[in-house]
N, C-alpha and C positions, 0 to 999 in steps of 0.2 A: 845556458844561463837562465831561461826563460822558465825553465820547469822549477831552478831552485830558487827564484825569485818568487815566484808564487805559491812554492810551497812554503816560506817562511811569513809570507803576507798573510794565508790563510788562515790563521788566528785571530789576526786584525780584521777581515770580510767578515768572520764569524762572532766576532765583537760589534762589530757597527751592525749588523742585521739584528742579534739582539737587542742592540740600542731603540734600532728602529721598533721591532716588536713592541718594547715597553712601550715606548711612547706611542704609539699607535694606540695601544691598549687605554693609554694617559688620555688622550683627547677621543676617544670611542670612537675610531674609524676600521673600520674591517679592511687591514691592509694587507694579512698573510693569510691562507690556506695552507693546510699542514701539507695536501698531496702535491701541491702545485709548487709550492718551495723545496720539498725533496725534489722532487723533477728537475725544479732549476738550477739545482745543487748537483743532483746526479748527474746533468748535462756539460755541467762544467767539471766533475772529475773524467765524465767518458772524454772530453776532449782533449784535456790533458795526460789521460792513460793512453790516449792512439795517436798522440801529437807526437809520443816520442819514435813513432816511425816514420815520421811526414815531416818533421822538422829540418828534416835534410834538403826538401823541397825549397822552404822559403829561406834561411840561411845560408845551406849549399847552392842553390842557382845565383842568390844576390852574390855570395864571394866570387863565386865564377865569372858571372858579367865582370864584378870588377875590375877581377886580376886581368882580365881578356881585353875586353873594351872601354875602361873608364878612361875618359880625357886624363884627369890629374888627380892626384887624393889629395883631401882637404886636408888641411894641415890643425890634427886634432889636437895640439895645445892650444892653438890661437883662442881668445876671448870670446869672441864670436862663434866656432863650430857649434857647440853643443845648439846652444837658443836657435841658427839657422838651421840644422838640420832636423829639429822638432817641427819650425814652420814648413820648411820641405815635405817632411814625414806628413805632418797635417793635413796638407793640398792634396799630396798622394791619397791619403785615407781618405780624404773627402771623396774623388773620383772612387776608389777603390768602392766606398760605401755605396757612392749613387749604382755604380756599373752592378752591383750584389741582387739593388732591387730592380734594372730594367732588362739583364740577362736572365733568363730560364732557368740554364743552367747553374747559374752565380746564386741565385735565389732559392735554389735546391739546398744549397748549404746554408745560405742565411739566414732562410724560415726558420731554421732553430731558434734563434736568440729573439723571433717576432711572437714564437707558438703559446708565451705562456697568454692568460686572460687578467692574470695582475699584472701589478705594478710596483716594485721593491727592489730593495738591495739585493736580492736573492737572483731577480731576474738578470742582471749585472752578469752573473757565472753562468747564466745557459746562452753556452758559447757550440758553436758546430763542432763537428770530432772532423770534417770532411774540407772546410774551410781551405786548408794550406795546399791540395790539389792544384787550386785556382790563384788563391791568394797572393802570388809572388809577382804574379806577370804586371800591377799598377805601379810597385813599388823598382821596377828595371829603368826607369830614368834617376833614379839617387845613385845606382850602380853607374851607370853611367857620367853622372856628374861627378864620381868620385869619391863619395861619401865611403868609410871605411865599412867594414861589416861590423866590429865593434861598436862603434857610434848608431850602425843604424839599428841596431839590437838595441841599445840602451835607449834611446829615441824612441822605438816602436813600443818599449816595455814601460816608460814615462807615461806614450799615448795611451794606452790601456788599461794603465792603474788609472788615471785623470777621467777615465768613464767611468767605472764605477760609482761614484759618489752620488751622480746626477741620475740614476734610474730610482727616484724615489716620490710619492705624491706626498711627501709631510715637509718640501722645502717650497716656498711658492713664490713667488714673481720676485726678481732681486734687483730692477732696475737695470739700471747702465752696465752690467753685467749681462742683463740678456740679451743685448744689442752685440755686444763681442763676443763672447765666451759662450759655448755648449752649457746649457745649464737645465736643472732638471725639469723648468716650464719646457725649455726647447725643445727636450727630449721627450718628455711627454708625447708633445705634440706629432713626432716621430713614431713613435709604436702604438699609436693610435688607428684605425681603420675608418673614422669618420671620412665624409666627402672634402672636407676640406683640409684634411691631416695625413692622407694618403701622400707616400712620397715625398716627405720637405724633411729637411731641418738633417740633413747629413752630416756635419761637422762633429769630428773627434773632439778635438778643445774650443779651435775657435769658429764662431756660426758665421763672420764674416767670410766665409765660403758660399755660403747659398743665400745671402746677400748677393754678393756679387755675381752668382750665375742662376738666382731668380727661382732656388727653390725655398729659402726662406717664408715658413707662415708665425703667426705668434699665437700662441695659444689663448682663448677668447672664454670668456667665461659664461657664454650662452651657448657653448656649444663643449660640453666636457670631456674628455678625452673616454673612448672604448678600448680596451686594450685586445690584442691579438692578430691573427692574422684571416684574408676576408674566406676564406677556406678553413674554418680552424680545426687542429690536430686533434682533438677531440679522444684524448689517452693522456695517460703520463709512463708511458713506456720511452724513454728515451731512443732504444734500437728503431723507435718507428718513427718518432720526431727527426733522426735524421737520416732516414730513406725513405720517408713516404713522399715527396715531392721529387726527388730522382724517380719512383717507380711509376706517377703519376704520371711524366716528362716523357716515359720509356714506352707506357701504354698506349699516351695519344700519339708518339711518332709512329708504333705501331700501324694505331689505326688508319693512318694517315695513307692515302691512295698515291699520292705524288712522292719520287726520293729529293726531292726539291722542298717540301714540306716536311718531310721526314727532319731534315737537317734542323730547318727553320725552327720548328719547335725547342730544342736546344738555345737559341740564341735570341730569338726574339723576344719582348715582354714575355713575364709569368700569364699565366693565361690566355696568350694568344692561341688560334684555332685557325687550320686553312680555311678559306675562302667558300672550300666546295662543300662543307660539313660534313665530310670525311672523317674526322675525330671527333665530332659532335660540338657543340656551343658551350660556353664561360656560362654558368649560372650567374643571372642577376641576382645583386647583394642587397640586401633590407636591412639595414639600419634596425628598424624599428623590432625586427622580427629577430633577432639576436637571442642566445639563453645562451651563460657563461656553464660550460662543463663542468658540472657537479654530482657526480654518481655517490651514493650513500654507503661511504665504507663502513664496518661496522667498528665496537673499539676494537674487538678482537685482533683487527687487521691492521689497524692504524698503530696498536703498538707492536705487532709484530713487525710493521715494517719500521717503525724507529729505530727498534733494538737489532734488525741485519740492514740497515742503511748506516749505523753507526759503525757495523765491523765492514761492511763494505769500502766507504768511504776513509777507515784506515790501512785498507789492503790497497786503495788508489794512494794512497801518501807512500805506499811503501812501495808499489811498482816505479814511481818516481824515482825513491832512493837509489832501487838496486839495479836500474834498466840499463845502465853503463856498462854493469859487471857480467850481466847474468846472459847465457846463451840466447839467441833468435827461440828456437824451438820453444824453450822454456819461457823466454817472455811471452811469447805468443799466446802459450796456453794460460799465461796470468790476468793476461791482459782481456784473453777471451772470457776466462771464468768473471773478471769484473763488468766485462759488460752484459752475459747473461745473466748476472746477480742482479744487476741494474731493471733490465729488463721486467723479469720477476717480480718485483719489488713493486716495481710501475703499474705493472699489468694488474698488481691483488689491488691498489690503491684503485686501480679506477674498473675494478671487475669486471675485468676483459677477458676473457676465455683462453683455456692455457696457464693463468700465472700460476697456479697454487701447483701446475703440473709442473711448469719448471723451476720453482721453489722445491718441489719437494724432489725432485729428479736431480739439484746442482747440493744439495746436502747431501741427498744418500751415493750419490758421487766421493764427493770427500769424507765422507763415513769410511767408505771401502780405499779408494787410495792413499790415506795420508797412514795407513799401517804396511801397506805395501811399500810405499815408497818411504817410509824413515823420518819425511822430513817436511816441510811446508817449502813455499817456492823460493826459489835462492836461498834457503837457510843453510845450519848444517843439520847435521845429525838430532832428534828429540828424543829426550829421556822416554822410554816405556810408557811409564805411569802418564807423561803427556800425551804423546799419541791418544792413549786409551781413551782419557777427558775428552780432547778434540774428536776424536770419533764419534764416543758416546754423546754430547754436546749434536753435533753434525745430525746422528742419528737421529735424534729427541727433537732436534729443529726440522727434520724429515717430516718425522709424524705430525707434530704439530701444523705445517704449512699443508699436510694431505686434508687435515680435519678442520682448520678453515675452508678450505675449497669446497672441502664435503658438505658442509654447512650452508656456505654461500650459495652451491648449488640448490639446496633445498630452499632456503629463502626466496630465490629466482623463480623455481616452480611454483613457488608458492603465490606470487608475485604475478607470477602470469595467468594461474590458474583463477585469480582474482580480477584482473585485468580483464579476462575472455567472460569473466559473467558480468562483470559491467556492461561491459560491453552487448552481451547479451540481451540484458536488462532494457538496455537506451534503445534495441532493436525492438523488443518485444511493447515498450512503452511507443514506440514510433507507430506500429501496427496497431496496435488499440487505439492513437490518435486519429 
């Protein structure tokens, strides 16, 4: 239900983020980034492209406690279910959210939705793809108390549309609303990395959650909110936004001398470190010394990547449609091609080494199979003359992403080789002083 509930919403996200855009544009605040809103966009299709093999996890475990162990099922015509099972759902998600940011592991997934350095509607959709692993285990006392799976679906899909609205800096203090309700001061002050906004303000709808367990702060206006996370991801490759914190997690239990530490790192706070310096020490964080990731695409790149982030992102609307009907195998490899496309896309945006190879290596791929094979994924059969387009098409997008690369490269040496005579210069200026 959850995939086709957001794919009909996804019009309405993609309307209210142009809203915001204008209006940002209206009052002259630099609220969006082209590379950093694709990212956040792409994050929330890869989620929802890989959710539909994980969703068995948080749906299928919850109906299983139920049927198994639940005291009694609530009786979902009563007046009352719906509204108590939202506040249930909410408490849960509170816990749920706190446990995300003080487990290692929980926070491996989480980081995605902290990683962008704005602040927008956009960021609302960069959601984890890895999430549901973990996600189900806060929400096994509703199963327990009864709550139907039904109900807790429609509850859980309430809480999640009611946050989107509040990841936005153009709505601002709304009173007696921010004393109850998640709102987007409160939020703010949540994906913020300041000394005083680190960790608070958990609450899905209502803040009287961390009220009452003492992690509420309010957002102050001599102290502005930074956005991101105090390690930041520093890419818009989404494949690495959500595994570069599992691989981090993997390294230092590696490193770790004790299997007693080993474990430890998995569960304890993000950036904990054994005792013996065995995995080495947490980098101290400076405020002051922060630069938001901004590498200089050129346009060349910036509209190449609009124009395959736009057919990408309707090939994620369409693995949704057809993922019910269509073999494992074959989803598999749709689901894989959308997140190497992703990838790709990411990686030219923020000139990372590799993208333009796997751009131009995931076109000349479908160049060559989509005439062997007939057909595109779960279709049926394509007229000739189609095939031929989409190949040539595929092919033509080949060359084109080889000759940004090719380009880009040159610019970079160029770049450097400029860099290394400054540099030279300030050495040889240093000697003569």
């Amino acid at each position: 239900m959850q995939e086709t509930v957001i794919t009909w919403a996804t019009p309405a996200f993609f309307a209210l983020i142009a809203i915001e855009l204008l209006w940002s544009l209206r009052v002259r605040r630099t609220v969006y980034r082209l590379d950093d809103a694709l990212t956040s966009i792409g994050l929330g299709a890869l989620s929802q492209v890989a959710g539909v093999f994980m969703r068995l996890l948080r749906i299928g475990v919850y109906a299983l406690v139920f049927q198994v162990f639940a005291l009694a099922a609530w009786p979902t015509e009563a007046w009352w279910s719906l509204p108590l099972a939202l506040v249930f759902y909410d408490f849960c998600y509170y816990w749920h959210h706190r446990w995300m940011h003080e487990i290692g592991v929980a926070w491996a997934a989480h980081v995605v939705h902290h990683s962008s350095e704005d602040y927008n509607l956009s960021t609302a959709l960069r959601q984890t793809a890895t999430g549901p692993l973990l996600g189900w285990i806060p929400y096994v006392p509703m199963a327990l108390a009864g709550v139907p799976p039904t109900l807790f679906a429609v509850v859980g899909l309430i809480n999640l549309l009611y946050q989107f609205w509040i990841h936005t800096e153009l709505v601002g203090r709304l009173g007696w609303f921010d004393r109850v309700f998640a709102s987007p001061s409160n939020h703010r002050v949540h994906h913020a990395v300041n000394d005083a906004y680190v960790d608070r303000n958990y609450g899905g709808v209502l803040i009287l959650w961390d009220r009452l367990f003492g992690t509420f702060q309010d957002e102050r206006s001599d102290d502005p909110p930074v956005y991101g996370t105090r390690a930041p991801l520093r890419s818009f490759d989404p494949l690495r936004a959500n595994l570069e914190v599992y691989a981090s997690l993997a390294a230092t239990s590696r490193a770790a001398r004790r299997w007693i530490d080993r474990l430890q790192v998995w569960v304890r706070r993000p950036g904990w470190r054994p005792a013996d310096g065995s995995a080495g020490t947490t980098a101290p964080f400076a405020l002051a010394a922060r630069q938001r990731y901004a590498p200089e695409a050129g346009r060349a790149v910036r509209r190449y990547a609009v124009l395959q982030f736009a057919v990408v992102l309707a090939a994620s609307v369409h693995v949704l449609q057809i993922h019910a009907r269509t073999p494992v195998p074959e989803l598999l490899a749709y689901v894989a091609w959308v997140m190497l496309s992703l990838s790709g896309i990411g990686r030219m945006l923020g000139r990372e080494p590799g993208g333009w190879a796997i751009e131009a290596a995931r076109h000349a791929a479908v160049a060559v199979a989509l005439p062997l094979a007939g057909r595109w994924f779960a279709t049926g059969a394509l007229p000739a003359w189609a095939l031929a387009l989409a190949a040539a098409a595929a092919a033509g997008c080949a060359v084109v992403a080889w000759r940004i690369g090719s380009d880009d490269l040159r610019r970079r040496a160029a770049d450097a080789l400029r860099a290394r005579g400054t540099d030279d210069a300030r050495a040889d200026a240093a000697r003569t002083a």
